[in-house]
C-alpha positions as CSV (number, residue, x, y, z in Angstrom):
1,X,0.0,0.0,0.0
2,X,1.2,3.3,-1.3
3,X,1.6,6.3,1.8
4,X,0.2,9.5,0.0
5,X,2.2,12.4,0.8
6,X,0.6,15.4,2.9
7,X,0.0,18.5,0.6
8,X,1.3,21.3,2.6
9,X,-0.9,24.5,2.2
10,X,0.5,27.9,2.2
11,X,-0.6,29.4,5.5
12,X,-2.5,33.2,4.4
13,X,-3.6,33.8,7.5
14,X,-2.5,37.5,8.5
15,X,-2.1,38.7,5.0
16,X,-4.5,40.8,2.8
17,X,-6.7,39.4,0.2
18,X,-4.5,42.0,-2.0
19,X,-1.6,39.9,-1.3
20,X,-3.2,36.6,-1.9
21,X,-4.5,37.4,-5.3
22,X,-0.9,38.7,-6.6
23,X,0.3,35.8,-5.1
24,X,-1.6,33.7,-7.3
25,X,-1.3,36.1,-10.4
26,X,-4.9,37.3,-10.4
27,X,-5.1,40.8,-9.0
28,X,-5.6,42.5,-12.2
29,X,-8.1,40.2,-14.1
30,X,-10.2,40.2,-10.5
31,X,-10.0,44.3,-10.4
32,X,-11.2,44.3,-14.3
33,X,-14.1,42.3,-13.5
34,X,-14.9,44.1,-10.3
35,X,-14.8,47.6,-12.4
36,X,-16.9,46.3,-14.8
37,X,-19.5,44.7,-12.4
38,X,-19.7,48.4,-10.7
39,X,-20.1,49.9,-14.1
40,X,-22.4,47.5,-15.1
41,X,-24.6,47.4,-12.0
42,X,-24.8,51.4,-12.0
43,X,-26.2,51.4,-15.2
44,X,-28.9,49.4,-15.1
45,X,-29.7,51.1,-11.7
46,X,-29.8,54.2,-13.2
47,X,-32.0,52.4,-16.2
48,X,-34.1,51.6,-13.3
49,X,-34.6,54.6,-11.8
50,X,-35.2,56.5,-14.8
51,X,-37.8,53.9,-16.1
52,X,-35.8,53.1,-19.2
53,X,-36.6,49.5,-20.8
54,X,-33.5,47.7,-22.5
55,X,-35.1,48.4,-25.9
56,X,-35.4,52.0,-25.5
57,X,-31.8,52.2,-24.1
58,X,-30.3,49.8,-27.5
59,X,-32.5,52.8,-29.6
60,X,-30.8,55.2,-27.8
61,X,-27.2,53.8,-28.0
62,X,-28.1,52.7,-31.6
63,X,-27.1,49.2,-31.3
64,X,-28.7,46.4,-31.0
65,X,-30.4,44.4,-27.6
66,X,-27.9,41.9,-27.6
67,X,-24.9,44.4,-27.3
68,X,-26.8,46.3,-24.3
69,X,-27.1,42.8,-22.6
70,X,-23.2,42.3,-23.0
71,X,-22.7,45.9,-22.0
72,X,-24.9,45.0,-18.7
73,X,-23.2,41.3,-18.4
74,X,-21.1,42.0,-15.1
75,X,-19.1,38.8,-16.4
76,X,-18.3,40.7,-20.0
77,X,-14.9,42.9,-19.4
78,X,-14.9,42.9,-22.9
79,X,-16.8,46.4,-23.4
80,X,-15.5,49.2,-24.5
81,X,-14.8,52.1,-22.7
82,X,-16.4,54.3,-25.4
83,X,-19.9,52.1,-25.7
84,X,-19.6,52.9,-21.6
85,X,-19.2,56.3,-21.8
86,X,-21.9,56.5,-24.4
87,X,-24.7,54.5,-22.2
88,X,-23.7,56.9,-19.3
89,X,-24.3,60.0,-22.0
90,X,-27.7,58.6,-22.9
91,X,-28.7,58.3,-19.2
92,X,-27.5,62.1,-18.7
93,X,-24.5,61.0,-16.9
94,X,-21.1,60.8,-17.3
95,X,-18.2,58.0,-16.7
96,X,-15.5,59.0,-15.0
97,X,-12.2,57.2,-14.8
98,X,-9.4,58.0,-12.3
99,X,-5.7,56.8,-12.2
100,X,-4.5,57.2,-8.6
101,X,-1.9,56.6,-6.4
102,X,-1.3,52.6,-5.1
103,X,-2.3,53.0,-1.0
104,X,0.8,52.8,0.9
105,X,1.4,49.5,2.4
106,X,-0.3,48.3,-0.4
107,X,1.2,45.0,-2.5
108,X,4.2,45.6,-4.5
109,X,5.3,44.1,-7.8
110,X,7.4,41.1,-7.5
111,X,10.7,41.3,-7.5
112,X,11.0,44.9,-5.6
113,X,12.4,44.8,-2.5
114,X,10.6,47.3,0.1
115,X,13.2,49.7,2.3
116,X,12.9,49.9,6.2
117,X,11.7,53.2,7.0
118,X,14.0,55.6,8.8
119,X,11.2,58.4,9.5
120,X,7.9,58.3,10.6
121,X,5.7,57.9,7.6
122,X,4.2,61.4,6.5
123,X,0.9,62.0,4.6
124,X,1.3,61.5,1.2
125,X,-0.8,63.7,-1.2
126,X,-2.7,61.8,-4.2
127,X,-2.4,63.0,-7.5
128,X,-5.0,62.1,-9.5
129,X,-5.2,62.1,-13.2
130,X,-9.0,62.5,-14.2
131,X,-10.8,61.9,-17.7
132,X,-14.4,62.8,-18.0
133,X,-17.0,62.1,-20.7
């Protein structure tokens, strides 16, 4: 009889889910879909509120159903950034997109080392480059 070996798992406990899903090589196809599934869910919110059905929103964006259903498929990161900004015109709104700033403390790319810190840490100020539609 053959003695199967233990599979040792990597112990995560005490580190951020940040950390977890660079470890595994993730973090950017996870923060995609997330975006999109924000996007995607504030649309058809604001569809909602305003009373808008999907047909009147395709006439609207002049395409067709089926490419407002994969605009408002949460799973679908495959959309545009212009048909977005277009569905947020038609619904009097804008899309805004921000590039900020990593947090501090947050995960760093492999292969660069961190420094000890000398200095109390001070505030850092964000910049923030900002597109609007």
């Amino acid at each position: 009889m053959k003695k199967r070996g233990k599979k040792i798992a990597f112990d995560h406990s005490g580190s951020s889910f940040d950390a977890f899903l660079e470890e595994e090589g993730i973090r950017e196809e996870v923060e995609a879909v997330a975006i999109k599934r924000v996007l995607a869910w504030q649309i058809s919110q604001e569809m909602q509120q305003q009373k808008k059905t999907k047909q009147a929103m395709a006439r609207d964006l002049q395409t067709s159903r089926s490419q407002l259903d994969r605009l408002l498929d949460p799973r679908n990161v495959s959309v545009s950034l212009d048909t977005m900004a277009r569905a947020a015109k038609v619904l009097g709104k804008s899309l805004v997109i921000q590039i900020r700033n990593r947090k501090v403390g947050a995960v760093q790319p492999r292969g660069t080392a961190s420094r000890p810190k000398k200095r109390p840490a001070k505030r850092i100020r964000r910049q923030e480059a900002r597109i609007e539609v």
